[in-house]
N, C-alpha and C positions, 0 to 999 in steps of 0.2 A: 221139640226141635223142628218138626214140621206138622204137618196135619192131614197130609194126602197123598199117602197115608199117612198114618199119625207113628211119629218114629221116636226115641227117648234115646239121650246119651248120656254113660257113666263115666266114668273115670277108676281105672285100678292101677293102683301103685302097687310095685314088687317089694317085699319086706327081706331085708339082707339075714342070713342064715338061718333060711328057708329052702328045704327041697325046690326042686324042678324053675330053677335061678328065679328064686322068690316071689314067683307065682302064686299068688294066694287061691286057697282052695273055691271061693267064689268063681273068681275066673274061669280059673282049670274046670270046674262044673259047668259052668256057661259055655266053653268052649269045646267040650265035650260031648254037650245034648244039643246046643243049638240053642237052648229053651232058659229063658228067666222068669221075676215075677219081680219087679218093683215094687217094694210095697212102705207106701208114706207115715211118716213117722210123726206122731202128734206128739204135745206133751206128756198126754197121760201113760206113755206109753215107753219113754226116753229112757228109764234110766235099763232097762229091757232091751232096748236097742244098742246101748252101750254098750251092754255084757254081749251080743254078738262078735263085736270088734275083736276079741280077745284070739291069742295066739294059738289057737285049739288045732289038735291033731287032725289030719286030714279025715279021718271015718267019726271024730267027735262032732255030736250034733248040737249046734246051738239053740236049736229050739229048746233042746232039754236044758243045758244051761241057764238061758234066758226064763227058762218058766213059760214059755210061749206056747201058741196052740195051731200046727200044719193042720191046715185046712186046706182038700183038693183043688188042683189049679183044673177048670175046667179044657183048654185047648194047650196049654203045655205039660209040662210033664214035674216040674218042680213045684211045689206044695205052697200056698198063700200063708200068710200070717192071720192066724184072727183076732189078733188084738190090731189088726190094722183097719184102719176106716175106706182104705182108697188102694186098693189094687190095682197094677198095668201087666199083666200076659203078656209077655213078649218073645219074639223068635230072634235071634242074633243074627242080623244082616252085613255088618261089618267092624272089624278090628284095625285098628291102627296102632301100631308101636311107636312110643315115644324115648329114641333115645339121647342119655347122657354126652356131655362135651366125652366121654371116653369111647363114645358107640355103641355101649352096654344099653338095652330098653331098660326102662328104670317104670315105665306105666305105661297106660295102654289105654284107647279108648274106645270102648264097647258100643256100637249104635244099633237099637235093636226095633223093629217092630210091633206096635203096642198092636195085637191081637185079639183082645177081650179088655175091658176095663169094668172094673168091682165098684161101688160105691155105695157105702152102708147109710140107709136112710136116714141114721141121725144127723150125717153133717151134707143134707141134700136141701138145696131151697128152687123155689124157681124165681126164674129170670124175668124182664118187663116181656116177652114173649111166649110166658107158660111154661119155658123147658126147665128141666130139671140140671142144675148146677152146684157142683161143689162151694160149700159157703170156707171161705178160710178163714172166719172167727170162729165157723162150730169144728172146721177141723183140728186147727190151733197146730199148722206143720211145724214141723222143728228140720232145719237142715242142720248139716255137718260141716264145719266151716275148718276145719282142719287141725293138727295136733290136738290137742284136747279140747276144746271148744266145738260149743254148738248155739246156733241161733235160733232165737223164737220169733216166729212172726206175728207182730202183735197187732197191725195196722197196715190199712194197706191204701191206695188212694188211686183215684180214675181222672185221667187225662184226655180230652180230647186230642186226636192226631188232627197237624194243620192241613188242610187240603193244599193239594201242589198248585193254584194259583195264591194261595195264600204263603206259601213254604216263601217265599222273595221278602216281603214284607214281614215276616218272622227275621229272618238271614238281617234284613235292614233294620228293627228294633235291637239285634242280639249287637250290631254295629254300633249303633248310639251307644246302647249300657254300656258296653265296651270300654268307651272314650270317656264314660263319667264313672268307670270302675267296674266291678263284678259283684256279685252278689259274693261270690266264694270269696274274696277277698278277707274275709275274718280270717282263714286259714293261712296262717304263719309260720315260720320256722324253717327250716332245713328239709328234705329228703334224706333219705341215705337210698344210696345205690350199690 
């Protein structure tokens, strides 16, 4: 989300007939200590991360669940994954409630602090400047795209940004195409709203 510092935002939805108005116990832990630990989800790793999701009692441990392995977080206080490749350490800087047309918060978004960051040398390469960078073929992320779905990211692709004397003459080609159609123009049908 930023980089200076370098800051991370979540997103937590409330689960209806749930103690403490459906508060999931992630939260309620995060907002508790202060303290999280991001920790990135690869393929090899998913169907593991799934079993966290699960409706479990608030003192029931997902690690154990999951078969996973807490591994100490060095500057917070919540334990890493070590089936994870890419750890973020984070302190919780601010909450924001999101609520329903009723007024009820129905989710909440968490922006926290990245404090320490992990990154296990298999999926490290360096950069045309020597530094070391996260490769996202060797780490193979998988996000969480919502209801039951999850996405893999399989490919990824590098763009030059136009420079602002240049950004005009972008604006003036994107004008032309314009007038002789769109590229997206295959895309047919209806919306629903």
């Amino acid at each position: 989300m930023s980089c200076d510092p370098p800051y991370v935002t979540i997103g937590a939805l409330t689960t209806r007939n749930r103690p403490r108005e459906g508060i999931k116990d992630s939260q309620q832990n995060i907002t508790e200590t202060g303290d999280f630990v991001v920790n990135l989800i690869s393929h090899w790793m998913i169907e593991a991360a799934n079993i966290t999701c699960g409706d479990y009692k608030h003192n029931e441990s997902e690690f154990a669940m999951a078969n996973l392995t807490p591994v100490p977080s060095k500057k917070v206080k919540p334990p890493r994954v070590g089936e994870s490749a890419v750890h973020l350490e984070c302190k919780l800087r601010h909450t924001y409630p999101i609520s329903n047309t009723e007024g009820k918060h129905h989710a909440f978004i968490l922006i926290g602090e990245i404090v320490m960051i992990h990154a296990n040398e298999g999926v490290l390469e360096k950069d045309n400047k020597g530094r070391d960078i996260v490769s996202l073929e060797k780490l193979a992320p998988v996000s969480r795209l919502g209801d039951l779905e999850y996405g893999l990211t399989v490919a990824t692709i590098e763009m030059e940004m136009p420079m602002h004397e240049f950004a005009g003459n972008v604006a003036a080609r994107n004008s032309r195409e314009a007038s002789r159609g769109h590229p997206g123009d295959h895309v047919n049908g209806d919306y629903r709203e």
